[in-house]
N, C-alpha and C positions, 0 to 999 in steps of 0.2 A: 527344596527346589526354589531357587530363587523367583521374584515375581517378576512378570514380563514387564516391558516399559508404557507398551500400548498393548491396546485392545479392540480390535475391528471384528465388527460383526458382518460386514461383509466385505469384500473386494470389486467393487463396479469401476466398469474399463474406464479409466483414465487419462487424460490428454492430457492438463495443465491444474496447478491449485494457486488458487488465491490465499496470501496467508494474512493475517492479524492481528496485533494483540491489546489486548484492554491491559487499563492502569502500567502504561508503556509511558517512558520517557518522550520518544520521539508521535506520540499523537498529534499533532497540530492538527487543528481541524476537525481531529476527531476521525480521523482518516483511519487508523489503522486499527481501531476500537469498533468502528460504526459501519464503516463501507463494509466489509464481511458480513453484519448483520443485516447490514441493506440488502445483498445480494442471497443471504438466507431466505431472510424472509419474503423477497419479491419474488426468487426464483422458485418457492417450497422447497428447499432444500433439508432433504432428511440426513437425519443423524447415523453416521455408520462407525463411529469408532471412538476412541477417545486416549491422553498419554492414562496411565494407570497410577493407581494411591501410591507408588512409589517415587512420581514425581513431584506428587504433593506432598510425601513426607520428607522428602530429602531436600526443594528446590523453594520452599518458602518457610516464611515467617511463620508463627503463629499471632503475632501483633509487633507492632512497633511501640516503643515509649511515647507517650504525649499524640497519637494519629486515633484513641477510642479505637473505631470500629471498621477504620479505613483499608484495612490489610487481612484484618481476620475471615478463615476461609465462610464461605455462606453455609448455614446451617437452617433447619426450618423443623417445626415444632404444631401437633394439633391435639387440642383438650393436654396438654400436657406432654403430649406421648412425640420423640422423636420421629419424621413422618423423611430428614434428608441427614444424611453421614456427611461430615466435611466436605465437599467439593471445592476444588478448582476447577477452571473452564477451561480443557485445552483439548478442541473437539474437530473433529473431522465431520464434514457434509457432503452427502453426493447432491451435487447442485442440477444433474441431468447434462446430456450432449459432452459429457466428458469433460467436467468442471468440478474437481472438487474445492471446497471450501476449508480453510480452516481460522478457527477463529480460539486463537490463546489468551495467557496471564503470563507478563513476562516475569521469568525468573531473575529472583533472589542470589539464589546459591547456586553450585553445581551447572555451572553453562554449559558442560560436554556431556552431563549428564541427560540434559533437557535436550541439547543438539543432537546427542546419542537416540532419545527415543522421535524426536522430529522426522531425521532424517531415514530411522527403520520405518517410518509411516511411509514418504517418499520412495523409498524400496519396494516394500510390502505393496503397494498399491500402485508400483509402475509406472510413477509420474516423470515423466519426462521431463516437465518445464514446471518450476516453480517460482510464485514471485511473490516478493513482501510488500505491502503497501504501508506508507507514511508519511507523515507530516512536521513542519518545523513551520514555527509563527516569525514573522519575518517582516520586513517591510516593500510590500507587492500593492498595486493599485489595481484596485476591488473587478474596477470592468475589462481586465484583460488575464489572457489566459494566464494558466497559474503554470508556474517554471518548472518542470520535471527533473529530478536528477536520478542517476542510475549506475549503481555500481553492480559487477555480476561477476560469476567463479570462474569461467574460460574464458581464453583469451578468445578462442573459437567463434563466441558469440557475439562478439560484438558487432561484427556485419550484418547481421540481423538484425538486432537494437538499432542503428545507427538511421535503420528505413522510418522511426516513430518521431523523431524530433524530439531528440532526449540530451540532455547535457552529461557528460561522463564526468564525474564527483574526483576532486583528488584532496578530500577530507583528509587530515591528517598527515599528509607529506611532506606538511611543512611547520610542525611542530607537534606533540601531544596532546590530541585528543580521541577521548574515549568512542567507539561505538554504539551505534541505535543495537536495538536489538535484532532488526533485521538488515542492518550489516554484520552484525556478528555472526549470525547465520552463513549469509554471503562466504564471509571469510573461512571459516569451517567448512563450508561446501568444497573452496576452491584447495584446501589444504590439509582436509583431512578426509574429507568424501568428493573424491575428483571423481567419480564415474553420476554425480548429480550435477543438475545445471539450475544455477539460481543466483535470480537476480532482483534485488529495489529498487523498487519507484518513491521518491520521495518529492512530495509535492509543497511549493510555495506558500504558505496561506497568508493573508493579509494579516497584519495585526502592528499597530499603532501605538505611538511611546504616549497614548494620552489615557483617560484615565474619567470615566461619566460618572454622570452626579449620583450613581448608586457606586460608586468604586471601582468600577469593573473597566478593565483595559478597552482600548477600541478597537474592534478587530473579527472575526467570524468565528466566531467558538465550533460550530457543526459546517463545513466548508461545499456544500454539494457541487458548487462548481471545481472543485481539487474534485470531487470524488466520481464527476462524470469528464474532466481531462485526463484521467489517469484512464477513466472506465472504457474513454472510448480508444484508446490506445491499445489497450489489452482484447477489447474486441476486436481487431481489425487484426493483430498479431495472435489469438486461439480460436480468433474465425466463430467469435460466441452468438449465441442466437440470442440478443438480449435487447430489448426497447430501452434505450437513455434518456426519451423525450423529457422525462418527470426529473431526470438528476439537472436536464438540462437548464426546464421552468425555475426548477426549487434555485439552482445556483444563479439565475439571472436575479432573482427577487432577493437573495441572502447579498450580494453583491450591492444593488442598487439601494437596499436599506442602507448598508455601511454607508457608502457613496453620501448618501443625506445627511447621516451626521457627520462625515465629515465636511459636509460642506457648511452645515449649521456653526461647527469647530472654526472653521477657518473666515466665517465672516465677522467673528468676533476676537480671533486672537493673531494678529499679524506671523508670528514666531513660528505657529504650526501651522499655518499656509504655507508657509516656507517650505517645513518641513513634506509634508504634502506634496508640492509641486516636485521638489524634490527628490524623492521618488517614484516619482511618476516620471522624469528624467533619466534618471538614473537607470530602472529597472528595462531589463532584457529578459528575452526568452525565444527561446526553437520554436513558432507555431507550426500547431500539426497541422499538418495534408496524408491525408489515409494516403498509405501506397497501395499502388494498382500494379499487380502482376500481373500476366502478360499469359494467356497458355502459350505450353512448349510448342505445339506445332504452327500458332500462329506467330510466337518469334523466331522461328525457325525460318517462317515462311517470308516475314520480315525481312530477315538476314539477306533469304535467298535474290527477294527484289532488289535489294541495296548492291550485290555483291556481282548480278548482272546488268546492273543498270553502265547504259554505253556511253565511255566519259566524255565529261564535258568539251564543246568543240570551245575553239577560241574565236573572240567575238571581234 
């Protein structure tokens, strides 16, 4: 008998899942690595399922040449004695109020194969609405909201999206290039699993062509304000019951750090003030405003004042 793809130990009712994946190409910010685990670990999110050792032995590496110990699956060991069997991380959480979480590894090999047992999770568990979250490092100015873009599988849906202040992506339309892993999802959704709906958020994050006196680029490696403008998007569109106060503080403070050194940058190097201002010019973005819906009987009742109101006399 062949081996299942997943494994769920339970089924809790289902609204929407946040999806993730660590040592992902499109991380920026740490977005699509860390917000899953931020939303674990804040909400107590327990573990209900998981893909099974068939996608760990079909859909990764067991090392790469020259990367050590960068790729090899986690193992763990006590007084000697094996105490964890290979794992990969590719876990399902019920997060409560109808939030499941998921938090992956993206694949290697086998993308229909991994997309195969994703989307039986999706099925298995009822979800209506699923979304990926992500990041690209870019050139964005630290104290203004960060630029959401969003691609999705119906056409259906996009009058919905359209209410969050989102930019619709036409990645690749206009020459070759490759997919995040959660638009490759996306596209799978819209073309080989058309009875699911899903769709990315891919968020802006700051990041600077300069370079500080230990090496390291300029720019917000862990992005909490990408991770409470996406965050508060999604709660306002799954109606989640979730406090953002803390993504809000953390992202105001990881912001205004940047902010300093670049301004420390720029009072000593004419070229990258340039640059700087520059994009601070340059850069756009959809600011959110929650939408406010209306109950039916009070737009109704709307309508109905509008629709007997006695016209205008002329003046």
């Amino acid at each position: 008998m062949a081996e299942p793809l997943i494994i769920l130990h339970d089924k809790p009712q289902a609204r929407c899942m946040i999806a993730g994946w660590r040592r992902q190409w499109s991380n920026g910010g740490a977005i699509s690595g860390r917000l899953p685990r931020y939303l674990i670990e804040k909400l107590g999110a327990r573990k209900i399922g998981q893909m099974s050792s068939e996608i760990a032995t079909m859909c990764y590496p067991f090392q790469v040449a020259g990367t050590h110990d960068v790729y090899r699956p986690q193992v763990a060991y006590r007084d000697g004695l094996p105490q964890l069997n290979f794992t990969r991380e590719n876990n399902f959480y019920d997060a409560g109020n109808g939030l499941i979480v998921f938090l992956g590894e993206e694949p290697w090999y086998r993308i229909d194969l991994y997309g195969q047992a994703f989307f039986q999770a999706v099925r298995d568990l009822g979800i209506p609405q699923t979304v990926a979250v992500e990041g690209v490092n870019g050139p964005a100015p630290p104290e203004l909201e960060r630029r959401i873009s969003c691609v999705y599988s119906k056409a259906e849906m996009r009058q919905e999206l359209e209410r969050y202040s989102l930019r619709f992506s036409s990645y690749g339309s206009e020459g070759r290039q490759g997919p995040t892993i959660g638009m490759a999802m996306v596209t799978m959704a819209h073309f080989e699993y058309p009875d699911v709906s899903m769709f990315r958020l891919g968020a802006m994050v700051p990041m600077y062509p300069f370079v500080t006196s230990n090496n390291e680029q300029v720019g917000i490696s862990r992005d909490h304000r990408a991770f409470y403008d996406i965050m508060r998007r999604l709660k306002a569109m799954f109606k989640l019951e979730i406090d953002l106060s803390d993504l809000q503080t953390l992202g105001e403070n990881d912001s205004r750090t940047l902010q300093e050194t670049l301004d420390r940058i720029a009072s000593t190097n004419p070229g990258a003030k340039e640059i700087i201002e520059r994009v601070r010019q340059d850069y756009n973005y959809v600011p959110f405003v929650e939408p406010v819906s209306l109950d039916p009987a009070l737009d109704r009742t709307l309508e109905d004042i509008l629709r007997n109101m006695p016209p205008e006399q002329p003046s």
